[in-house]
C-alpha positions in Angstrom: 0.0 0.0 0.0 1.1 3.5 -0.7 0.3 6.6 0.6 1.6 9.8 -0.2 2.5 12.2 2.7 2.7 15.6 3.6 3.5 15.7 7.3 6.4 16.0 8.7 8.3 14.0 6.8 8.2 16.5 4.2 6.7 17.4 0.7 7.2 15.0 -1.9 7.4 12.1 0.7 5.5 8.8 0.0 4.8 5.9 2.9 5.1 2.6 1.5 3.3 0.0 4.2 3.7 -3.9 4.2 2.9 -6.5 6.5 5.4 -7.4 9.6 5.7 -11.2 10.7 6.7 -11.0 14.4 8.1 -13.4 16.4 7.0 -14.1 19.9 10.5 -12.3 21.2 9.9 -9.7 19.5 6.2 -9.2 19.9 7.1 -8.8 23.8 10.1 -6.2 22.9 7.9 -4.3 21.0 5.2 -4.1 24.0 7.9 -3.0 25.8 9.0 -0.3 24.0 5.3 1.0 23.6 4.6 1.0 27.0 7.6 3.1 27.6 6.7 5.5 25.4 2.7 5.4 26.1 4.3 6.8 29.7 6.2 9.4 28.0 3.1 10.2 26.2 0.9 10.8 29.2 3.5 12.5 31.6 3.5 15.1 29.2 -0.2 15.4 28.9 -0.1 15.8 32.4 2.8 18.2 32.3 1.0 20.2 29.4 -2.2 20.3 32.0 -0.6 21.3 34.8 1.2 24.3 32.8 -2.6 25.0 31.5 -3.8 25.2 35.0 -0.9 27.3 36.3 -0.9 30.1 33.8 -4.5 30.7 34.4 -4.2 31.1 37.9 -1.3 33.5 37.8 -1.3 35.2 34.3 1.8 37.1 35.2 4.1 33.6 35.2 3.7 32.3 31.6 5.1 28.6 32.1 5.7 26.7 28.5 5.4 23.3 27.6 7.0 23.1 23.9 9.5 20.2 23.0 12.9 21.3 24.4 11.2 21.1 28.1 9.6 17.7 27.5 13.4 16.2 25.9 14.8 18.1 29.1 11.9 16.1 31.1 13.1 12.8 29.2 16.9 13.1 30.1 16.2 13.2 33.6 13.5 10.8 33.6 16.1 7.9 31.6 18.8 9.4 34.5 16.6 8.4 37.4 14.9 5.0 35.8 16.6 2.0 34.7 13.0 0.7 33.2 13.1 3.9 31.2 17.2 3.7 30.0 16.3 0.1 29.2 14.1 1.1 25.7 16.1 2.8 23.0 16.3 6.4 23.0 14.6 7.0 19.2 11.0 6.5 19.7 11.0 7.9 22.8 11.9 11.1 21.3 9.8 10.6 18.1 6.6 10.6 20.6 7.5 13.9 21.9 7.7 15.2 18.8 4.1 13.7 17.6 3.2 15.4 21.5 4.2 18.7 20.6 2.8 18.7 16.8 -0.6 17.2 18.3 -0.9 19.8 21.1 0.4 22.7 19.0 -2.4 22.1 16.2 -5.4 22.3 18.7 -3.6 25.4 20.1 -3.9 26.8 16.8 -7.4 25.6 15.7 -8.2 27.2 19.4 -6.4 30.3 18.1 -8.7 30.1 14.7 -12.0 30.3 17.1 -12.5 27.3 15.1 -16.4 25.7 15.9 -15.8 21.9 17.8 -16.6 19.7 15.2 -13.9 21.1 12.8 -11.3 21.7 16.0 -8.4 19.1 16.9 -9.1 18.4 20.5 -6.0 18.6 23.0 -4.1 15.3 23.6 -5.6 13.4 25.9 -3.8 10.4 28.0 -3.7 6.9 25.9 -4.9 3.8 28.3 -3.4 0.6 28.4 -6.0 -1.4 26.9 -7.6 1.2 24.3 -4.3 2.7 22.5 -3.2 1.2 19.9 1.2 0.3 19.6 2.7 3.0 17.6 6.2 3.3 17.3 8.4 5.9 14.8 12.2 5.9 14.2 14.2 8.2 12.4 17.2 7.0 10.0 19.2 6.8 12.9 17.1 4.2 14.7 16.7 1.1 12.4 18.7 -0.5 9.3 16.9 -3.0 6.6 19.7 -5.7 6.5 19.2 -8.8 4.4 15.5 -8.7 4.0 14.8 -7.9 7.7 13.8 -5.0 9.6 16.6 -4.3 12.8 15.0 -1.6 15.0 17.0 0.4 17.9 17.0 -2.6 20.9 17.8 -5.1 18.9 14.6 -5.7 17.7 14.5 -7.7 14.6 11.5 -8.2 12.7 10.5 -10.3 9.0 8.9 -7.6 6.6 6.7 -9.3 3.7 7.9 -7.2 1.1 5.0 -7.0 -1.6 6.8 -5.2 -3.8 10.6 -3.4 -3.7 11.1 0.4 -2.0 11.9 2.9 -5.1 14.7 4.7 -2.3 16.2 4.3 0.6 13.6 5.3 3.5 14.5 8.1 5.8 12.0 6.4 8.2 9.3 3.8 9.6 6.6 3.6 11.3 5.8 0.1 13.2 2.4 0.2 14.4 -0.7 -2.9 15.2 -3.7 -2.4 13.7 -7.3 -3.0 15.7 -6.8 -6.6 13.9 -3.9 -7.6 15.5 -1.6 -7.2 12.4 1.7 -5.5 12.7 3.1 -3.0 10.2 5.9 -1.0 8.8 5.3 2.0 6.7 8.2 3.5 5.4 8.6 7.1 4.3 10.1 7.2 0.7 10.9 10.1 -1.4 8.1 9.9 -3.8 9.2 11.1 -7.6 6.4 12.0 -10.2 5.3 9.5 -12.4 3.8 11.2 -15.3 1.7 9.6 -17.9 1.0 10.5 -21.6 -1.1 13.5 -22.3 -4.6 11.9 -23.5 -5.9 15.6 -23.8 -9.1 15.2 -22.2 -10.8 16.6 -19.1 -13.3 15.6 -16.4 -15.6 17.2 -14.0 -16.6 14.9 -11.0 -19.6 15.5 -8.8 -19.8 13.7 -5.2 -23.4 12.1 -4.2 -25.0 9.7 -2.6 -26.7 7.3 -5.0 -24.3 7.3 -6.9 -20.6 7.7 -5.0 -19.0 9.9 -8.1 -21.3 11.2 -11.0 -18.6 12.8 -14.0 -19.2 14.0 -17.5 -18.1 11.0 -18.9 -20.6 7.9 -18.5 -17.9 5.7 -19.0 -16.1 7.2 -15.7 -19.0 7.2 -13.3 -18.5 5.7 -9.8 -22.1 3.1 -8.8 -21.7 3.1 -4.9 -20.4 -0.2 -4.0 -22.5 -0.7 -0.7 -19.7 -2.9 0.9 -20.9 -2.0 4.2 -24.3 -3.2 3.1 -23.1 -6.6 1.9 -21.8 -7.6 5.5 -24.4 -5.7 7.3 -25.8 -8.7 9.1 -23.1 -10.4 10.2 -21.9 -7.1 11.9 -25.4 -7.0 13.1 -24.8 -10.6 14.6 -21.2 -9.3 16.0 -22.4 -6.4 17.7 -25.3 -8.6 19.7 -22.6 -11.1 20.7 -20.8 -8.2 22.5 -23.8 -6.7 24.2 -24.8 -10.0 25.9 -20.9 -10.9 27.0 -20.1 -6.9 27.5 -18.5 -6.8 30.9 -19.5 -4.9 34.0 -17.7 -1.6 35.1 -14.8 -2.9 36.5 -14.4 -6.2 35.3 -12.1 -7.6 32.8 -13.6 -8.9 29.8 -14.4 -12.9 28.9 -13.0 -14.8 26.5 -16.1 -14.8 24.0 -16.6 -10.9 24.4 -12.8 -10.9 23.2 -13.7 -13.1 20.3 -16.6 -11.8 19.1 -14.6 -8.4 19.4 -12.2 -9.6 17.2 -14.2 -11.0 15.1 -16.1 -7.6 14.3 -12.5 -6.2 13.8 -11.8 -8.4 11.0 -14.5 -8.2 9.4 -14.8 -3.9 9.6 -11.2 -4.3 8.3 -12.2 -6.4 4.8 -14.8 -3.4 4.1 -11.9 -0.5 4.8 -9.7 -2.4 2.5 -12.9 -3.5 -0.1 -13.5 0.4 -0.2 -10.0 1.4 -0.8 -9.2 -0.8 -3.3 -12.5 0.5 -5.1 -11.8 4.0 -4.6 -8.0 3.7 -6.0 -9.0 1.7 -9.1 -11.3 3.8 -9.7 -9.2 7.4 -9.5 -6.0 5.2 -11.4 -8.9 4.8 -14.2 -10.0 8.4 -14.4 -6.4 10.0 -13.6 -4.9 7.9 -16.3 -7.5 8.6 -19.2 -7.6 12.5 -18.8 -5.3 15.4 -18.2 -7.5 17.4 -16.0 -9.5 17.3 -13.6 -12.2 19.4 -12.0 -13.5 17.8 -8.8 -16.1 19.0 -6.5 -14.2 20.3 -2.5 -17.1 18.3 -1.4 -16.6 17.7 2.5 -19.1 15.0 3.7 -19.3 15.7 7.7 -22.7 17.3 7.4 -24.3 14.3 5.7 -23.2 12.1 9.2 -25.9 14.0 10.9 -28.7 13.2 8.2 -31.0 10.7 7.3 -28.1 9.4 4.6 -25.3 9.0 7.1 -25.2 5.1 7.3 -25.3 5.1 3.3 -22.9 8.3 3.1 -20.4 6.2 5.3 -20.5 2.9 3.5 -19.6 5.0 0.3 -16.8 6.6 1.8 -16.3 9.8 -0.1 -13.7 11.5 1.5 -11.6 8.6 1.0 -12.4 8.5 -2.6 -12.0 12.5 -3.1 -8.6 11.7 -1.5 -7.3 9.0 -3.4 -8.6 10.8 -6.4 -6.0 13.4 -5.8 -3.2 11.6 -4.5 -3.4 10.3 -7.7 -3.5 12.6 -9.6 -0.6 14.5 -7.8 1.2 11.4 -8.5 1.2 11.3 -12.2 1.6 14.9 -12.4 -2.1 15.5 -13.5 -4.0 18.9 -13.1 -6.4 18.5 -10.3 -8.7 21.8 -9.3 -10.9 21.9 -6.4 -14.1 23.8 -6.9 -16.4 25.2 -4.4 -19.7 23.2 -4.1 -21.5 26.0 -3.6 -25.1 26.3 -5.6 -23.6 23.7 -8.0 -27.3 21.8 -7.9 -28.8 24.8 -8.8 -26.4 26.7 -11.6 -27.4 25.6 -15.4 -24.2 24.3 -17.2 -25.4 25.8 -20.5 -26.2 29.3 -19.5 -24.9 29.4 -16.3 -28.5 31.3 -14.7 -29.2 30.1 -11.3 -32.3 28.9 -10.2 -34.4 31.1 -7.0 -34.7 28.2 -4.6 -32.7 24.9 -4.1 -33.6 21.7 -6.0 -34.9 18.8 -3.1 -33.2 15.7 -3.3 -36.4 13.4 -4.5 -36.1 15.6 -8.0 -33.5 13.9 -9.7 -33.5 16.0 -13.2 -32.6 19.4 -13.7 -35.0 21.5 -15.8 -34.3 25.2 -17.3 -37.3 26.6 -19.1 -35.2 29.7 -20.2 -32.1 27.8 -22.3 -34.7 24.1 -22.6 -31.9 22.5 -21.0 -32.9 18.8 -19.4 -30.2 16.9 -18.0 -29.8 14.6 -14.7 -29.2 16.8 -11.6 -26.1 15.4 -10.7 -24.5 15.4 -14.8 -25.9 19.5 -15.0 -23.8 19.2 -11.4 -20.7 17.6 -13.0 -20.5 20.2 -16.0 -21.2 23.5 -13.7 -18.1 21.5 -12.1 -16.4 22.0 -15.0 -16.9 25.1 -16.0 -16.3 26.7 -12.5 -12.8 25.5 -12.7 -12.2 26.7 -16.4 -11.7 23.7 -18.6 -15.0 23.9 -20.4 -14.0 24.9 -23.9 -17.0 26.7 -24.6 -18.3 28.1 -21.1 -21.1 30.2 -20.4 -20.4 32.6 -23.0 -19.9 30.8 -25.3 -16.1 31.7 -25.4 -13.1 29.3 -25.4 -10.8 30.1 -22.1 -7.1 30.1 -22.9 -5.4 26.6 -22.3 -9.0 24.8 -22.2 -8.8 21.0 -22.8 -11.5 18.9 -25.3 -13.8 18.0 -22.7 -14.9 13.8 -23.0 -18.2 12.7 -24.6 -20.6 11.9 -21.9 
């Protein structure tokens, strides 16, 4: 699996996961180390509180609680405890770091006045049984040696490689999924991997019947209804757990683990179902045209509607974002429009209609240009033309660099 990254591992960086086989030595070092640094992780959530509470009752002393204090912190804890000097130094530092970069976005989305919904919340203290293992190592803390993975510790671990690493990696990431799996995702320098010029262009629309409606027939995206297909055995797993669900205090039985794991598995098959269907898809549509005007459609909303179970189980932001990973990949031109009024705008004259269309009327009618289209095609083109690669837009006039649009 690859993803292309962004974060601090810097633009143009690529994270290339596979699968981990992990011996029963290893399995236990790795707990190790993750319980270490699970500590590390909420001393300084209890530090960062503490500084909180301080500074607001005496504004005068401004304490801070950035990354130099918490490696300060760290030096003196490994000084003072042996079970602490015992992991390797690397991902201990490495969770400071994710600390500091957590704490210091909700400290600006705090800053933006930023409504709740759309705000990262502070970080909050990870529990033994609830966090999953995440580990992170710079260059400096693991080596690939023949075929193997050799983290700081002397941890060695068997990597399933599915397919070769195009560079050296500059890091990993070992981490256990809510399966049970174990991975490595390494970050890669990703290069551009351009494709011919088919000299073509594509406006997507995001909906709910139908996951991605374009211009081009041939390129629309049915929803898949994975979640749909599985429904009732997730039905089945979720009544298993209520009837063996533990009491406050008490550690849960053997079946409630099962049937746990069970649901696990079988929400994992639909995530990977779905992202196989939504990269397939966006490989197919990035490959065939040059540009690319897709709808900045963000789906939250639709979670508090009547749609939200079928809005989920089509899983358009992960579509919309594997659409333009993609296309940043091969070096396509991708342009994000505004979804604004796009169900209400004609594609042919571009007029706009007084009130909004409901969602039972499923054709858009203008009396005034006797345009009749489907809603979400008229929505695709005004997609289109918004973003400037209609060669004959609402006037009428060609814009300057415009593409030959596909027949629908």
């Amino acid at each position: 699996m690859t993803t292309p990254s962004k974060t601090a591992e810097g633009t143009g960086c690529a994270r290339y996961a596979y699968r981990l086989r992990v011996s029963p030595t290893a399995h236990t070092a790795l707990l190790a180390e993750w319980d270490r640094c699970r500590w590390i992780w909420n001393e300084a959530v209890a530090t960062s509180r503490a500084v909180h509470a301080h500074n607001k009752t005496h504004p005068d002393a401004k304490l801070t609680c950035g990354p130099a204090r918490l490696d300060e912190m760290l030096t003196q804890a490994r000084a003072r405890m042996p079970w602490l000097r015992e992991g390797a130094s690397v991902p201990q530092q490495q969770i400071i770091r994710d600390f500091a970069k957590a704490r210091s976005k909700a400290l600006k989305d705090i800053d933006k006045r930023l409504p709740m919904p759309q705000r990262a919340g502070m970080p909050r203290p990870k529990k033994k049984r609830e966090a999953l293992p995440t580990l992170n190592y710079t260059q400096r803390g693991f080596r690939l040696e023949d075929g193997r993975l050799h983290l700081a510790g002397g941890i060695s671990l068997t990597v399933v490689w599915s397919r070769e690493l195009p560079a050296a990696p500059s890091g990993v990431r070992v981490y256990r999924d809510a399966v049970g799996h174990w991975h490595a995702s390494f970050v890669v320098a990703a290069g551009a991997e351009p494709l011919p010029a088919s000299g073509r262009v594509l406006g997507v629309d995001w909906g709910v019947k139908e996951t991605a409606t374009t211009t081009s027939d041939a390129h629309d995206l049915p929803h898949p209804r994975h979640g749909r297909k599985v429904q009732a055995k997730l039905t089945r797993y979720d009544r298993m757990m209520a009837r063996r669900k533990p009491k406050k205090g008490q550690a849960a039985s053997k079946g409630y683990r099962e049937a746990k794991q069970w649901r696990a598995n079988a929400c994992a098959k639909i995530a990977r179902q779905r992202q196989d269907t939504g990269r397939k898809w966006a490989k197919k549509v990035v490959r065939d045209h040059d540009a690319i005007a897709v709808e900045d459609f963000r789906p939250k909303f639709l979670a508090k509607t009547t749609m939200a179970r079928k809005a989920a189980d089509a899983a358009i932001g992960a579509v919309k974002t594997a659409l333009i990973e993609m296309g940043r990949k091969h070096g396509r031109d991708i342009r994000l429009v505004h979804p604004a009024h796009t169900t209400m705008d004609c594609a042919s004259c571009g007029a706009r209609t007084k009130h909004a269309l409901p969602l039972s009327e499923r054709t858009y009618t203008r009396t005034a240009c006797g345009v009749v289209s489907p809603r979400d095609k008229n929505s695709a083109r005004v997609t289109l033309v918004r973003a400037g690669l209609n060669p004959a837009g609402v006037e009428g006039v060609r814009p300057p660099g415009a593409l030959l649009p596909e027949a629908a």
